[in-house]
N, C-alpha and C positions, 0 to 999 in steps of 0.2 A: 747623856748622863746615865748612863745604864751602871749598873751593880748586880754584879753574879754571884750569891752565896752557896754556896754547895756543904753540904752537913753529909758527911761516907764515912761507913763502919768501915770502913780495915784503913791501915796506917798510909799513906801520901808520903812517899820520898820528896824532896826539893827538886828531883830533877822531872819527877813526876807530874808536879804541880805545876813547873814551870810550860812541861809540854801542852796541859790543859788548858794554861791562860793563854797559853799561844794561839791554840785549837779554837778554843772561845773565842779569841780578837778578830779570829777570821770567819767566824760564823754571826756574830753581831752585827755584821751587816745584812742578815737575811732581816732584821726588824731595822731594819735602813738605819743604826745608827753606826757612830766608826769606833775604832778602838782606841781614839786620842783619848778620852774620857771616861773608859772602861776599868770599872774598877772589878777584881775579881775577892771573894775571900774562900777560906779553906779551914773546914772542923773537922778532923778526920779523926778516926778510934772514938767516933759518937755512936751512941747506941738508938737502933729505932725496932720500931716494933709494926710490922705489917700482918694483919689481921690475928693480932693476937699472939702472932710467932717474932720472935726473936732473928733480926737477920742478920743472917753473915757475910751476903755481898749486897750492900744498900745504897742508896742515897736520895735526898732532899735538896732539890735546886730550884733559890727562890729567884727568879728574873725581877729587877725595879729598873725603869726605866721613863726620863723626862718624858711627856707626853703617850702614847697611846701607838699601837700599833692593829693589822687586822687580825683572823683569827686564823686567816692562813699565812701569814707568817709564822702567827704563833707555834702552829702546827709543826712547820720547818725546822724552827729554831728548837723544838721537843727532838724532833726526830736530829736531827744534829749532837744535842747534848746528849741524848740517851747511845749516840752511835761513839761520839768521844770518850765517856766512863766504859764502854764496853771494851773501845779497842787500848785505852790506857790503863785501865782494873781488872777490867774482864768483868762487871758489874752489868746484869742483864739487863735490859729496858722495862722486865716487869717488874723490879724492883728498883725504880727510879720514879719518883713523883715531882713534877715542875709545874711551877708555880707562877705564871705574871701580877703585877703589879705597875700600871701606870699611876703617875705621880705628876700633878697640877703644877704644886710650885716644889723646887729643886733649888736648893742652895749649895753656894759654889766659892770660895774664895772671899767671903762677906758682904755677898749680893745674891741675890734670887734671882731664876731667869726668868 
C-alpha cells in the first residue's frame, strides 16, 4: 500500500509524469512492496524554499507505506528517486528532500488491513 507524493517547482508534462510513475513502480520494490497498489501523485509549479533561497529546480517526495521497511532500503529507495527527477527534470539530488512514513493501519476499499 505504498503512496508517492512528489511536490517540483517547474511544470510536469503527462508524458513526463507518466515516465516517473513508471520509474517508481519499478523501484518500489527496493522497500519490498509491488506496484499492484502504488499509488503515485504529482504538485508540480509548487513553490519551496531551501535554506531561505527560493528554488528553481526542487522537490519534496513523501514515501507512505503499509507497515515499515529498513533503513537501508530506505536509503536505496532515496538514491533511486533522486536518480529518477534528475534523469526526467534534470532536478539535482541536493535539491530533493524524501520523506518515509510507515503506517499501522491502512485502509483499502472499506476495510483496514
Amino acid at each position: 500500500m505504498p503512496f508517492i507524493d512528489s511536490k517540483i517547482t517547474v511544470p510536469v508534462t503527462p508524458e513526463k509524469k507518466e515516465a516517473i510513475k513508471s520509474k517508481l513502480g519499478q523501484s518500489i520494490s527496493l522497500l519490498n512492496k509491488s506496484e499492484t497498489y502504488l499509488m503515485v501523485g504529482f504538485e508540480d509549479n509548487y513553490d519551496l524554499y531551501m535554506g531561505g533561497e527560493k528554488l528553481e529546480k526542487g522537490a519534496y517526495v513523501s514515501v507512505s507505506l503499509f507497515g515499515d521497511a529498513s533503513s537501508a532500503a530506505y536509503e536505496k529507495m532515496t538514491g533511486a528517486i533522486c536518480d529518477i527527477l534528475a534523469d526526467e527534470l534534470q532536478i539535482p539530488g541536493d535539491k530533493v528532500y524524501v520523506t518515509y512514513h510507515g503506517v499501522n493501519d491502512w485502509g483499502w476499499n472499506g476495510r483496514n488491513f
